[in-house]
N, C-alpha and C positions, 0 to 999 in steps of 0.2 A: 323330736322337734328341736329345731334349733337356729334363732333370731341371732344373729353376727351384726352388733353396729359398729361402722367406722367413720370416717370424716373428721370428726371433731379436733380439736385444738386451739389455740389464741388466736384471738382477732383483737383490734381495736374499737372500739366503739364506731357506729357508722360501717363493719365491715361485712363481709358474707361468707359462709361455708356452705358447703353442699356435704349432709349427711346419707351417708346411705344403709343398707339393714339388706343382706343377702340370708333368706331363711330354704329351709329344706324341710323338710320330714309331715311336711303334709301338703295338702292343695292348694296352693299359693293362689290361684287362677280364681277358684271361687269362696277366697276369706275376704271379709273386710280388714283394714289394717289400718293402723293407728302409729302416732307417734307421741309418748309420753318424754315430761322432762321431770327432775326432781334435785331441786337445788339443795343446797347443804340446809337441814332444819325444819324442810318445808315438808307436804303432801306430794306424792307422785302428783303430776296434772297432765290431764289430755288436751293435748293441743290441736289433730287435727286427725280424723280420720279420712280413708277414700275408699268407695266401694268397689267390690272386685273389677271391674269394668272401667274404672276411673272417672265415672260417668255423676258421681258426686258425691263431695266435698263439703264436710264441714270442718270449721275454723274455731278455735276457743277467741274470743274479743283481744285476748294480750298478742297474739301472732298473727291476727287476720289483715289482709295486705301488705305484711312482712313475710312471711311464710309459703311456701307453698310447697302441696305433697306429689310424689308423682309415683306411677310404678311401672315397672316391665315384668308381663307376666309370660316373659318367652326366660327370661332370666332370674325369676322370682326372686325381684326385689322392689325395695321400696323405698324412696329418697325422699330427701327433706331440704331442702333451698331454701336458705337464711338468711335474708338483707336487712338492710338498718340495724344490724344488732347493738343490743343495747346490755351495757351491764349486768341487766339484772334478766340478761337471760342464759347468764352463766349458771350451769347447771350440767347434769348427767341426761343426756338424752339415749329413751330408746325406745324400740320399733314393738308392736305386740299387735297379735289378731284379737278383733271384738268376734266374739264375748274371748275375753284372756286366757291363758292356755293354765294359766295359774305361776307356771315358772317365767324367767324374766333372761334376759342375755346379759351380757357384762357390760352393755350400754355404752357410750360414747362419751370424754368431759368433752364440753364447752365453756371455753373460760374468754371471756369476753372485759378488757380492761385495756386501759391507755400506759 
């Protein structure tokens, strides 16, 4: 199995990234997937999962109408579209199937400051 996150890097406050997580080695088509972030100090947190179909979405309250997940499963991938970001969503973001695979990918920074 193997989760690849990329996108990330500096933005200003107010600004947007498009993250993305190209995975291979198992069924992309029918996993649920997830986007976790985990700031310096903090608990990994789940922000947003979608089900294989894309047919629904849940949002954690700190990203929801900020955020949005999307996937191609002709390409097995899964992105994450960033607006309004805010400072304090500078953090290490990255992609994983529920229920988690247990290992984790080398995830993406996003550093979000003026």
């Amino acid at each position: 199995v193997q989760l690849v996150e990329s996108g990330g890097g500096w933005v200003q406050p107010g600004g947007s990234l498009r993250l993305s997580c190209a995975t291979s080695g198992f069924t992309f088509s029918s996993a649920i997937m997830s986007w976790y972030r985990q700031a310096p100090g903090k608990e990994r947190e789940l922000l947003v999962s979608i089900s294989s179909t894309g047919g629904t979405i849940n949002y954690a309250g700190s990203v929801k109408g900020r955020f949005a997940i999307s996937r191609d499963n002709a390409k097995n991938t899964v992105y994450l579209q960033m607006n309004s970001l805010k400072p304090e969503d500078t953090a290490v973001y990255y992609c994983q199937r529920i229920p988690s695979f247990g290992s984790w990918g080398q995830g993406t920074q996003v550093t979000v400051s003026s």
